[in-house]
C-alpha positions as CSV (number, residue, x, y, z in Angstrom):
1,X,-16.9,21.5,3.4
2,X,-16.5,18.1,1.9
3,X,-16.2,15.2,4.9
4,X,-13.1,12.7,4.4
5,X,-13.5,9.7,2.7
6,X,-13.4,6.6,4.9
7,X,-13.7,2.9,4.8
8,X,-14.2,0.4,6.9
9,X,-11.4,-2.7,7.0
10,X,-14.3,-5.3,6.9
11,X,-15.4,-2.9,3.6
12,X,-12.0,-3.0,2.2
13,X,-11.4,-7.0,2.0
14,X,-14.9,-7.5,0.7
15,X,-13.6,-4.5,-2.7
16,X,-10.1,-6.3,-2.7
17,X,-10.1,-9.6,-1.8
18,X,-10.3,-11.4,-4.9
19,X,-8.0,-9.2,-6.4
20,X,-5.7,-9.5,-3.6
21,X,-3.5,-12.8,-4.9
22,X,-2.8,-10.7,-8.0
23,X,-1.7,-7.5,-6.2
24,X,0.8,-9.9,-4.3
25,X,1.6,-11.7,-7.7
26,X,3.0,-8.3,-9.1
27,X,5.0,-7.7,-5.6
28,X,6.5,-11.1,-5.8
29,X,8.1,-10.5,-9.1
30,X,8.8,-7.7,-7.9
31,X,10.6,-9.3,-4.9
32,X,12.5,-11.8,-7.6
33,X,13.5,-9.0,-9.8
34,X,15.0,-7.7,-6.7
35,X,16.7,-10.7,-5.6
36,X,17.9,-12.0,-9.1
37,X,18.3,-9.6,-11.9
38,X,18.9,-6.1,-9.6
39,X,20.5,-8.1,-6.3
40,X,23.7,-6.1,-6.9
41,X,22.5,-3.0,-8.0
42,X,19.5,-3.5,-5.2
43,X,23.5,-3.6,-2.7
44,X,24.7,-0.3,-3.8
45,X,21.7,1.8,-4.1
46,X,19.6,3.6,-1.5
47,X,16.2,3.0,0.1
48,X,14.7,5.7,-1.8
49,X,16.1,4.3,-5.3
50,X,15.0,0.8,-4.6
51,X,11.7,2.1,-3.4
52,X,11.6,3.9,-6.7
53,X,12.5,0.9,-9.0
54,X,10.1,-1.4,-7.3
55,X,7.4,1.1,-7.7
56,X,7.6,1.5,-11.0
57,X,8.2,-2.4,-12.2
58,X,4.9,-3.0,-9.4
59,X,3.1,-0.6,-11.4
60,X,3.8,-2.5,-14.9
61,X,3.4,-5.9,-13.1
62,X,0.1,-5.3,-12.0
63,X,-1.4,-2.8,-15.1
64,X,-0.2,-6.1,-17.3
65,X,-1.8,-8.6,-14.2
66,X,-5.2,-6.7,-14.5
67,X,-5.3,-6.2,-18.3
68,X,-8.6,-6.6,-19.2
69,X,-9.8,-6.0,-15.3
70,X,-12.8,-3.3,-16.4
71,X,-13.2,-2.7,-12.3
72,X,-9.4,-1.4,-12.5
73,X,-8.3,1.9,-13.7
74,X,-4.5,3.2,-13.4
75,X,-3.9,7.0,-13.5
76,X,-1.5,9.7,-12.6
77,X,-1.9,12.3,-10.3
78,X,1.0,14.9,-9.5
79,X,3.4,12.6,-10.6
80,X,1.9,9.7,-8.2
81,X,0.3,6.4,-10.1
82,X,-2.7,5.1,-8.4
83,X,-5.6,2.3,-9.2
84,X,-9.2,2.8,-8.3
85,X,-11.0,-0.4,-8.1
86,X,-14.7,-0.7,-8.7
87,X,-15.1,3.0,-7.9
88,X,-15.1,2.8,-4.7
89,X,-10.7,2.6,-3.6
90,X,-7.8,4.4,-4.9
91,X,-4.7,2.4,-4.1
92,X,-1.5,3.9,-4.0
93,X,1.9,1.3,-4.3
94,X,4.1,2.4,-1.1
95,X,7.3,1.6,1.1
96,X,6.6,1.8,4.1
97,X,8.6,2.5,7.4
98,X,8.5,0.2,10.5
99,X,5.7,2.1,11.7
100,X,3.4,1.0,8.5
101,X,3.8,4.7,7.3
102,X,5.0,5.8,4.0
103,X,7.6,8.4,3.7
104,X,6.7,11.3,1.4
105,X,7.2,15.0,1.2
106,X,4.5,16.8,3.4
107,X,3.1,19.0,0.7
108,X,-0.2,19.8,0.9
109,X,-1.2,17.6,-1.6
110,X,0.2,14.5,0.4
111,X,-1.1,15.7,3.4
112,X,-4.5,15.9,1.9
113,X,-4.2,12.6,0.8
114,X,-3.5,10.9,3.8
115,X,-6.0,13.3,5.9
116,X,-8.5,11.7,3.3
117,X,-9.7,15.2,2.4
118,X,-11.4,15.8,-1.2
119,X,-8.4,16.5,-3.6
120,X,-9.0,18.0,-6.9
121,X,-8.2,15.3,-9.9
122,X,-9.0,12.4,-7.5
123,X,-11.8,10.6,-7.2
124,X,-14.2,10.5,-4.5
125,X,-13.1,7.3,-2.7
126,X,-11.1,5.6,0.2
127,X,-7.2,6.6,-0.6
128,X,-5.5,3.4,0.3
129,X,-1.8,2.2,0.4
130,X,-0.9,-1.2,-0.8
131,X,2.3,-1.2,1.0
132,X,5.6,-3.5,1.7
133,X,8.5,-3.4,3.7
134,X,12.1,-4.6,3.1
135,X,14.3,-7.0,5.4
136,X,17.1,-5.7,7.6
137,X,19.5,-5.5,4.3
138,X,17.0,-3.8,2.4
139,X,17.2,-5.7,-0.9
140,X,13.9,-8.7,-0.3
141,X,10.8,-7.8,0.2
142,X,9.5,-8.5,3.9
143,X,5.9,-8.3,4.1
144,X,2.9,-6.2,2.8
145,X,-0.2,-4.4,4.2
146,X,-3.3,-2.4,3.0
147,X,-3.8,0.4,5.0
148,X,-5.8,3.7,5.3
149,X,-4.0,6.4,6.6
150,X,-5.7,9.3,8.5
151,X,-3.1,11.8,8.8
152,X,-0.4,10.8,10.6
153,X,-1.7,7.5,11.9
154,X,-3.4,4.6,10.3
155,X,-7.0,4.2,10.7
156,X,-6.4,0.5,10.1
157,X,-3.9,-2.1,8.5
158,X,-4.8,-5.3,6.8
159,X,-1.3,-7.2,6.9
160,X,-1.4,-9.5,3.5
161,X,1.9,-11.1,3.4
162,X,4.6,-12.1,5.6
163,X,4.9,-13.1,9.2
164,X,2.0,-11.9,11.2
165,X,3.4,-8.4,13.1
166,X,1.1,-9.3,16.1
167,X,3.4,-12.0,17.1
168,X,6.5,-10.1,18.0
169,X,4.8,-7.5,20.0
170,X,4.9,-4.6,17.3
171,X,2.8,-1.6,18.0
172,X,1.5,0.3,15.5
173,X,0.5,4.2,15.8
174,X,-3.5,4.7,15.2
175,X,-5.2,7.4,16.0
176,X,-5.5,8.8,19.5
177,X,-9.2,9.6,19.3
178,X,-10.7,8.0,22.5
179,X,-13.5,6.2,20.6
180,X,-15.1,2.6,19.7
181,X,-13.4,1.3,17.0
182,X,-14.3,-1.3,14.9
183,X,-11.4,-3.6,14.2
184,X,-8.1,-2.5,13.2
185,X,-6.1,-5.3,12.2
186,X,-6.1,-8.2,10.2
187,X,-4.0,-10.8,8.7
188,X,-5.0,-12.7,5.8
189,X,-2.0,-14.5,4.0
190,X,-1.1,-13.8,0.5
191,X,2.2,-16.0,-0.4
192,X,4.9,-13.8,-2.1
193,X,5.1,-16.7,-5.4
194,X,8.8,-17.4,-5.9
């Protein structure tokens, strides 16, 4: 049986880091497209349909972003878009709830991908969310993480934009493995360019 994929957090920011900025530049016009040209329709719409909008413009911010970008690769897989960087992440573009998890369908096929299990049609690599959060209205974007899920918890969460989480007291669900860990948060940030 093939082993999950893993990656460490330290791992992770040395792959993404100087790509990082640009990831944030495609989610901060993303966050002006939501606050300018959609505001109203961003009023009357659900989370889901926001979610969906802002997933698809991130998708064409950032493919037009990394044009040229040989280390990035954008693909398709059951209907989900993804990036692999330098062979070695797939990134997925994700709202995520207050517990820094995103909401999908438990097929077996999202399971498996958040379990970090071998999936046919994917490759071999840490499965990664880019992920963001909307304010209390739900129409700005709040702040944004990178975080490897394993299963239903997060193995660890690298918080790139917004205020840092660890200052209001928020806990965040990682697994219950009794363990040493390396570290399992970080904040680094990346502004949200207005």
């Amino acid at each position: 049986m093939n082993e999950p994929s893993y990656m460490s957090l330290e791992s992770t920011r040395s792959v993404l880091d100087s790509r990082m900025q640009r990831f944030t530049d495609a989610l901060g016009k993303c966050h002006r497209l939501c606050n300018n040209e959609l505001s109203f329709t961003f009023m009357i719409i659900d989370r889901s349909a926001r979610a969906h909008i802002l997933n698809q413009y991130w998708y064409e911010y950032a493919r037009q972003i990394f044009e040229g970008d040989r280390g990035v690769v954008f693909s398709n897989d059951q209907l989900q878009r993804y990036m692999v960087i330098d062979e070695r992440v797939v990134l997925r573009f994700k709202l995520l709830d207050v517990y820094l998890r995103p909401s999908n369908y438990p097929t077996d096929h999202s399971l498996g991908w958040n379990r970090q299990i071998p999936l046919d049609g994917l490759p071999t690599c840490a499965r990664l969310h880019y992920g963001y959060r909307m304010d209390v209205t739900g129409t700005s974007v709040k702040d944004a993480f990178i975080i490897l899920p394993r299963g239903r918890f997060n193995e660890w969460v690298w918080q790139t934009s917004g205020e840092p989480i660890d200052t209001f007291g928020f806990q965040m669900s990682f697994s219950d493995e009794c363990q040493i860990r390396p570290t399992v948060f970080a904040y680094d940030h990346y502004p949200l360019r207005n």
